[in-house]
C-alpha positions in Angstrom: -13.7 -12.5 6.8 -10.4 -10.8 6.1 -9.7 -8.4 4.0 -7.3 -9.5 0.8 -4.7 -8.1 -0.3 -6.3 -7.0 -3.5 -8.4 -4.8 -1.3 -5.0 -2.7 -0.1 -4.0 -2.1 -3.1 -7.0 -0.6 -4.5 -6.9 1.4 -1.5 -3.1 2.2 -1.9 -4.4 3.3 -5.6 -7.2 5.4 -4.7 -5.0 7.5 -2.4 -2.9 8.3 -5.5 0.3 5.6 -4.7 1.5 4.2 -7.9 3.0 0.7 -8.4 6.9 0.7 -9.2 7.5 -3.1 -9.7 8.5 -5.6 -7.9 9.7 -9.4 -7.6 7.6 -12.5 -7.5 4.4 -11.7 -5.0 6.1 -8.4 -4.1 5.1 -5.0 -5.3 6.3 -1.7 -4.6 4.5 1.4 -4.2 5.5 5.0 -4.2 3.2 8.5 -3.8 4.2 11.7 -5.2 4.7 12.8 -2.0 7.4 11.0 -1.2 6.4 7.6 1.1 7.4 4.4 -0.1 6.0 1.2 0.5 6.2 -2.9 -0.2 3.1 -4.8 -0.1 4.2 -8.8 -0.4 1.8 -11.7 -1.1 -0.6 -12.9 -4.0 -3.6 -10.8 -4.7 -6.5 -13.4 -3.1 -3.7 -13.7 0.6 -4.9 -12.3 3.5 -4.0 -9.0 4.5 -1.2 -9.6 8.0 -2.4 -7.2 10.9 1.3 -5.6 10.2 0.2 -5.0 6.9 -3.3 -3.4 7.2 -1.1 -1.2 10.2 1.5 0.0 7.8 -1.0 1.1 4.7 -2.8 3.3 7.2 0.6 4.6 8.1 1.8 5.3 5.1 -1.7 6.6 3.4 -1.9 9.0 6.5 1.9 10.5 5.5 0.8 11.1 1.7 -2.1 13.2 3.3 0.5 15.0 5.9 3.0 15.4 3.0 0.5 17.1 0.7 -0.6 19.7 3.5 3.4 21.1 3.4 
């Protein structure tokens, strides 16, 4: 079963990213740190391979930003 976008952003939450907004099913995200990021879709979608791809991504640069 795949994973739903509800499930990223809990995820995108617990590693300290805080919603900024957004338009419609888009909502934007941005860490302390710096990184920036737009998760698009209604909270019960499924989560696109590009998607699950670029929240890794973007998690892992918080964590490299922090360490600076």
């Amino acid at each position: 079963m795949p994973r739903k976008i509800r499930q990223l952003i809990k995820e995108l939450k617990k590693a300290e990213f805080v919603n900024r907004g957004g338009k419609g099913s888009h909502r934007n995200f941005k860490h302390k740190n710096g990184p920036i990021l737009t998760i698009s879709g209604a909270l019960n979608s499924d989560v696109k391979p590009y998607q699950e791809k670029l929240v890794k991504i973007k998690i892992k640069e918080s964590k490299d930003e922090r360490k600076r």
